[in-house]
C-alpha positions as CSV (number, residue, x, y, z in Angstrom):
1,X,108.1,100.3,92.4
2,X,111.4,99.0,93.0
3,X,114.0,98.0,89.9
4,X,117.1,96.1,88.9
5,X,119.2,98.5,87.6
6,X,121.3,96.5,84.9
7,X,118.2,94.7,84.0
8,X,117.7,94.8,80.4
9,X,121.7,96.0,79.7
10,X,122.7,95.4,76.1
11,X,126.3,93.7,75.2
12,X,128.1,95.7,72.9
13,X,131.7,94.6,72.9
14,X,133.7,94.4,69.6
15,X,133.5,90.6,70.0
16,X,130.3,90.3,68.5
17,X,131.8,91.8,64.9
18,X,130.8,88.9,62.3
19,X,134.3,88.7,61.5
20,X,135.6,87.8,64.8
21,X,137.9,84.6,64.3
22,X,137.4,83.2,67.4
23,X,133.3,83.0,67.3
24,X,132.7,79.9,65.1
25,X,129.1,80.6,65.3
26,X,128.9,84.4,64.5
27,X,131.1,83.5,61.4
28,X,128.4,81.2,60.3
29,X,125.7,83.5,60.6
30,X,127.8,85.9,58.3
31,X,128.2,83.7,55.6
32,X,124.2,82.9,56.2
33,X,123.2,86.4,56.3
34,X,125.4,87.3,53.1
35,X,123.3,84.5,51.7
36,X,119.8,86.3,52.1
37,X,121.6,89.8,52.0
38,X,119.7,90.8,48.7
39,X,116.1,90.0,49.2
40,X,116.2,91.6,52.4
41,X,118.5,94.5,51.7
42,X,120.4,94.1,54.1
43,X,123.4,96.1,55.3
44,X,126.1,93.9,56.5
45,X,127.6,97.1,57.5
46,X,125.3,98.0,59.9
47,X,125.8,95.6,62.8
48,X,125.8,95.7,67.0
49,X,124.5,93.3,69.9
50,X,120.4,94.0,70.4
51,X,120.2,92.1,73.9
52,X,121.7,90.2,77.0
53,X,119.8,86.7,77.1
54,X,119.6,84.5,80.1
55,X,119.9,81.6,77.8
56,X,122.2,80.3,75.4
57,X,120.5,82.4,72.3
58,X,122.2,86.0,71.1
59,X,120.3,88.5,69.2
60,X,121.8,91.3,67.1
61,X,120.6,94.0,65.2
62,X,121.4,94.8,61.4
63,X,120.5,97.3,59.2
64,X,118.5,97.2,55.7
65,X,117.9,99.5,53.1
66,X,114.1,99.0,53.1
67,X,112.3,101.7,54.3
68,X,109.7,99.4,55.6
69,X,112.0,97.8,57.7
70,X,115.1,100.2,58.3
71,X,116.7,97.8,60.9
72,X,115.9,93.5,61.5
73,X,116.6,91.3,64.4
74,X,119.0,88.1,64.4
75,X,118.8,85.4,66.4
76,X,121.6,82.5,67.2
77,X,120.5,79.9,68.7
78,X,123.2,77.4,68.7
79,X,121.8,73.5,68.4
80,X,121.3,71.3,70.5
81,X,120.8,73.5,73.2
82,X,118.2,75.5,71.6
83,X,115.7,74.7,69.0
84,X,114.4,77.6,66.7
85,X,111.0,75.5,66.1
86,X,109.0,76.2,68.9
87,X,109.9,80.2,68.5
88,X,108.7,79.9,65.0
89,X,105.7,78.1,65.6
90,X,104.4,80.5,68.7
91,X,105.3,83.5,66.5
92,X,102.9,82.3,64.3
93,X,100.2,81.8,67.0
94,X,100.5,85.0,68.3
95,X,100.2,87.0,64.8
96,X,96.8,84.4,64.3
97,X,95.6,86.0,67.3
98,X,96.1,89.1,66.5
99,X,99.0,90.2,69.0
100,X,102.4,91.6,67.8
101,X,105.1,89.8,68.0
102,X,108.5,89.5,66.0
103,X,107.3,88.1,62.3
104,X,110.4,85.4,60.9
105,X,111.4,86.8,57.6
106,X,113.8,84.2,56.9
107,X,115.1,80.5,59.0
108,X,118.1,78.3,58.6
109,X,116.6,75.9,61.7
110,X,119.6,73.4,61.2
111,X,122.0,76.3,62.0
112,X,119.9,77.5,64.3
113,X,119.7,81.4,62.6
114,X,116.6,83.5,62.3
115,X,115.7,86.4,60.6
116,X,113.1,88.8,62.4
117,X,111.5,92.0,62.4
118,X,112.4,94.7,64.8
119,X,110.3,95.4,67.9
120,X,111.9,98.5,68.6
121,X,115.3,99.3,71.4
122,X,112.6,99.8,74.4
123,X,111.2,97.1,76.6
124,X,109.0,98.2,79.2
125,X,111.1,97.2,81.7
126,X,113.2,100.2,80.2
127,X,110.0,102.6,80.1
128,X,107.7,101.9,83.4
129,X,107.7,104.4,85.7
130,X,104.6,105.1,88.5
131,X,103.0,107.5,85.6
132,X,102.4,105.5,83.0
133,X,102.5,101.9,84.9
134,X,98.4,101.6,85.0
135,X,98.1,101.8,81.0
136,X,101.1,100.1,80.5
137,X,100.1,97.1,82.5
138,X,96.4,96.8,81.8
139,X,97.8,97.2,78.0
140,X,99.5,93.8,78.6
141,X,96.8,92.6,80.8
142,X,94.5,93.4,77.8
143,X,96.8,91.6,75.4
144,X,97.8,88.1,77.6
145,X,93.3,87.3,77.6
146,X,93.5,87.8,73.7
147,X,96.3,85.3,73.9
148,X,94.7,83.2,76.4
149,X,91.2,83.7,74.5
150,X,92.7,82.4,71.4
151,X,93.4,78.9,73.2
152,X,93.2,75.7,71.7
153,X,94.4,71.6,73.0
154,X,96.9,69.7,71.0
155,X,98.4,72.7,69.7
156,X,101.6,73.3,72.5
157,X,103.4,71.0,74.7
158,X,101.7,70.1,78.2
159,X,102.3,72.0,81.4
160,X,101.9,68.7,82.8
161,X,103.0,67.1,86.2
162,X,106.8,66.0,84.9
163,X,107.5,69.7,83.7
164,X,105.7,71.2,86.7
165,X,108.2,68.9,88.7
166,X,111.4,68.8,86.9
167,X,110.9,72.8,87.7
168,X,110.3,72.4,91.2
169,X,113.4,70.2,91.8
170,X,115.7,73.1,90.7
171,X,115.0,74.9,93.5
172,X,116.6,72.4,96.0
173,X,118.9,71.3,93.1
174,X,120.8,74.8,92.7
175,X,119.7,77.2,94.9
176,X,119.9,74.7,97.9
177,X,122.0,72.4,97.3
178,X,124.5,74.6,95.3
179,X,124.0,78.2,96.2
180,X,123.4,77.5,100.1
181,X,125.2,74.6,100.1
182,X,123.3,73.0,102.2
183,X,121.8,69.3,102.4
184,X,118.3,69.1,103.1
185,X,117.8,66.7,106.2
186,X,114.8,64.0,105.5
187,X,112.2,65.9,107.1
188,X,112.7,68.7,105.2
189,X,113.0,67.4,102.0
190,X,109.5,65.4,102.8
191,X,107.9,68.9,103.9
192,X,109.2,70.5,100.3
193,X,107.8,66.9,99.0
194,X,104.5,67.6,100.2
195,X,104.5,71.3,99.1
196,X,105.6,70.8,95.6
197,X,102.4,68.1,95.5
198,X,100.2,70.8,96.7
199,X,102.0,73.2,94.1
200,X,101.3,71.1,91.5
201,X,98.1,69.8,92.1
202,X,97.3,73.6,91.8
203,X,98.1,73.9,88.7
204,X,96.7,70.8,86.9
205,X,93.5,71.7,88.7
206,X,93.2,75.3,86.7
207,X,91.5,75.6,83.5
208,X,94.1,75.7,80.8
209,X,95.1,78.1,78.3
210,X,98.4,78.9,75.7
211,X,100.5,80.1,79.1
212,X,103.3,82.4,77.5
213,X,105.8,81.0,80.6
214,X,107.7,84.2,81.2
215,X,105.5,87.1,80.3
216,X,107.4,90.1,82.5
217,X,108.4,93.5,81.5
218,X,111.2,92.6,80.3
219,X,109.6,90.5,77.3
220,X,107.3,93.3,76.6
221,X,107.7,96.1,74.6
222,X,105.3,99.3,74.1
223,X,104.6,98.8,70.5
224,X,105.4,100.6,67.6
225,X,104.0,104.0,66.3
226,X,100.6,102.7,64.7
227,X,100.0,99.6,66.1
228,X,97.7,98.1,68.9
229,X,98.9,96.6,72.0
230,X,102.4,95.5,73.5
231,X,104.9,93.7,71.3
232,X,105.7,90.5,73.2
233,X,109.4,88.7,73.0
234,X,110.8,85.7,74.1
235,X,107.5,83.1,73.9
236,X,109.3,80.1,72.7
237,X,109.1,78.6,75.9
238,X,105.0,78.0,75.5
239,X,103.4,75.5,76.6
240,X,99.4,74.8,77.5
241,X,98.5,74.9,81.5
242,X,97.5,76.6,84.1
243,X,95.0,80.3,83.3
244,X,97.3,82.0,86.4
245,X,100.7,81.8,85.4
246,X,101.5,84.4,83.1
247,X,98.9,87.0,85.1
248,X,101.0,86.4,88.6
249,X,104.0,86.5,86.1
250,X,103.4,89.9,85.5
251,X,102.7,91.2,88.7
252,X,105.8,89.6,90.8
253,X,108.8,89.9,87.9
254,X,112.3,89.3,88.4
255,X,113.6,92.7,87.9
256,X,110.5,94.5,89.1
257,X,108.4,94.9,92.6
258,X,105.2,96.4,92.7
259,X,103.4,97.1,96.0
260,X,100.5,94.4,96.8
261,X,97.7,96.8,96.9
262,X,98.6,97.7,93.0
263,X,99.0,94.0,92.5
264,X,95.7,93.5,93.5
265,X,94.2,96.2,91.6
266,X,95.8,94.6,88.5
267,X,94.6,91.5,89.3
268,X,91.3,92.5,90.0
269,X,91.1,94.4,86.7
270,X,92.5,91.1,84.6
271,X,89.8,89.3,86.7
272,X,87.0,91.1,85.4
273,X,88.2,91.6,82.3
274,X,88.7,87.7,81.9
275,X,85.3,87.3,83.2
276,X,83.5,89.8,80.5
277,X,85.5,88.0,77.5
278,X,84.2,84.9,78.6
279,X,87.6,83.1,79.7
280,X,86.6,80.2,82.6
281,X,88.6,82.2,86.1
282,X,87.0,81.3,89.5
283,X,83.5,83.1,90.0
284,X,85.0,84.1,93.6
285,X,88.0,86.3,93.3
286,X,89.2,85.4,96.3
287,X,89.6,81.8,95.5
288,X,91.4,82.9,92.3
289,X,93.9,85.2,94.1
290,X,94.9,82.2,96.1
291,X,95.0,80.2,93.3
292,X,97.1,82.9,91.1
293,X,99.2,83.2,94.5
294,X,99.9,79.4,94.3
295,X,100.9,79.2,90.5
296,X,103.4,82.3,91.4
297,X,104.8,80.2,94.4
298,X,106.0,77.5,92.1
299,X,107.3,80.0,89.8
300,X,109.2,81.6,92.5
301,X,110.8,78.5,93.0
302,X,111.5,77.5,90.1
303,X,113.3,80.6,89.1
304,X,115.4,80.9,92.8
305,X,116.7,77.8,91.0
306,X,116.8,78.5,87.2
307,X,118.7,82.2,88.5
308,X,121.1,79.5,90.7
309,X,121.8,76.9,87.3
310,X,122.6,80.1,85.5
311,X,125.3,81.7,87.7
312,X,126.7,78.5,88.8
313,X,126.0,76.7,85.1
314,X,126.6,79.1,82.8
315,X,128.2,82.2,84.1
316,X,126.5,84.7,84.2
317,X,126.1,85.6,87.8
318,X,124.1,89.1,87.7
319,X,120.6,87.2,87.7
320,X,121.6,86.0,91.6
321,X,121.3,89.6,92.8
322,X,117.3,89.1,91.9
323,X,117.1,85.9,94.2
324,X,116.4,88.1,97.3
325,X,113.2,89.4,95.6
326,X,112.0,86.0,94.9
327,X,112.7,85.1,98.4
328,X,110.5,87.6,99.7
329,X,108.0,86.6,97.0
330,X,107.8,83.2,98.0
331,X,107.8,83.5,102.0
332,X,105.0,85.7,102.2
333,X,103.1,83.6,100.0
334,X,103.9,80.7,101.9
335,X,102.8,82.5,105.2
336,X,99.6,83.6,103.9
337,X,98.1,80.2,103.7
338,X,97.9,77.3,106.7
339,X,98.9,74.4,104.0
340,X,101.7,76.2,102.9
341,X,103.8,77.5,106.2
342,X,105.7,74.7,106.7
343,X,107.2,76.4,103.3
344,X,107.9,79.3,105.0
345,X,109.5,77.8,108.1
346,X,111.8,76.0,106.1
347,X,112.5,78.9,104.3
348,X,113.3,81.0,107.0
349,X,115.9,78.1,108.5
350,X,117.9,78.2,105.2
351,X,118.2,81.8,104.8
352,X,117.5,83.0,108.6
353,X,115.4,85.9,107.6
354,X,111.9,86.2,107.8
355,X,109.6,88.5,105.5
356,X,106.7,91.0,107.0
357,X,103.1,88.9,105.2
358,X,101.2,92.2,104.2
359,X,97.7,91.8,102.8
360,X,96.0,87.5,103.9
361,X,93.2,86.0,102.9
């Protein structure tokens, strides 16, 4: 097992005090949270950063004097570029199932404030270590076919082929074109074009479930004293697609590498497991695996890109020191399978490395 070591570091600068002058936002929240105070007990006194976010939302921690609930979560998520409505909505889904996951105490969705309950400080990304990773994982494993069991239509957006796309085109977007620097030459982009088509028509050809979209160690946490299961964060991102994604989610993670023998024990055990409850994954594991390999290729694209936008977009440049594990993702994947080694050769002109395969099929 091989880590990030700043993963999952927490911000805790005095510049996240709500009475900072210069953070428009955070002054807002105060006034908001004063508002709500009572009910909820809370101590305004009792106030620090919770988390780093890749995104434009912040969460803090504040204190209350319930006993119940001796500390609460709060996110910002600053309109228009994030929308508190879908995390409201899954968080609802996910307690109807059964599953834990932050309850929303209180929402000002014009302002884009929430009130939440506490998880906990420790996400397994911060706990896993090669004692306890077996329980730990099959725990989640355990917890994403309750999720997926729990499936319905018409109840979250589509994975459909315009998101699968607009995904897929980050990759030459930001890691190619803005990272390398490079211009793809016709030929290659029409050999990405025909890989992406085979990428997606993966996906739409899966049976489809509630797909959690980024369901990693770092969004799971090991529950609190009494309770069943992993507490799972940062679902707003939902959507209903292919039965793969969040399984090969787990087992190649951006912070995280696990050796493909465990991967495939894992997989094997989710594979049975989804079999016995009834959930409809390929009778032949094999052809799952590939399929589950697939789905993770157009993940691993997706995020070379998403980790590219972010640095280059938004500043924050410490998810580019993950790219290299997503490289090695995707090129043995690619050079696993005859349709997709064109992949891998195009891979291996734009960062003039190649990757040992390991385990084919």
């Amino acid at each position: 097992m091989t880590a990030h070591p700043t993963a999952s570091a927490s911000v805790s600068d005095a510049s996240h005090s709500l009475s900072n002058a210069s953070d428009s936002r955070l002054q807002a929240l105060g006034h908001w949270l004063a508002s709500i105070a009572e009910p909820f007990a809370l101590d305004m006194t009792q106030w620090a950063p919770a988390s780093a976010d890749a995104s434009f939302r912040r969460y803090f921690r504040i204190g209350s004097r319930n006993p119940a609930h001796p500390s609460l979560i709060v996110m910002d998520a600053p309109p228009p570029q994030e929308d508190c409505r879908p995390f409201v909505h899954v968080s609802q889904l996910l307690a109807d199932a059964g599953l834990q996951a932050p309850k929303v105490l209180a929402e000002d969705l014009a302002q884009g404030f929430l009130l939440l309950t506490d998880l906990g400080r420790e996400t397994y990304l911060d706990v896993l270590t090669e004692d306890n990773a077996r329980p730990l994982m099959r725990a989640a494993l355990d917890a994403l076919i309750v999720w997926q069991k729990a499936s319905r239509p018409d109840v979250l957006p589509a994975y459909d082929t315009a998101l699968l796309q607009r995904e897929l085109d980050l990759f030459p977007d930001w890691y190619v074109g803005k990272h390398l620097k490079v211009t793809l030459s016709a030929e290659q982009r029409a050999t990405l074009d025909r890989i992406n088509q085979l990428l997606i028509d993966n996906a739409l050809a899966q049976p489809k479930v509630f797909v959690h979209r980024d369901y990693m160690p770092r969004n799971l946490m090991p529950g609190l004293p009494g309770t069943v299961g992993p507490g799972i964060l940062d679902f707003q991102d939902a959507v209903y697609g292919p039965l793969t994604y969040d399984v090969i989610s787990l087992m190649r993670d951006a912070f995280l590498s696990w050796d493909e023998a465990r991967q495939l024990d894992w997989l094997a055990y989710y594979w049975e497991r989804a079999r016995k409850a009834g959930l409809p994954v390929d009778a032949d594991f094999g052809e799952f695996y590939r399929q589950a390999e697939w789905m993770g290729l157009q993940r691993h694209l997706k995020v070379l890109g998403i980790f590219a936008r972010i640095h280059y977009r938004d500043g924050k440049p410490r998810y580019l020191a993950d790219t290299p594990r997503f490289l090695d993702y995707a090129r043995k994947v690619a050079d696993r399978y005859t349709p997709l080694r064109p992949l891998a050769q195009l891979l291996d002109a734009l960062t003039g490395q190649r990757t040992d395969v390991g385990y084919t099929f």
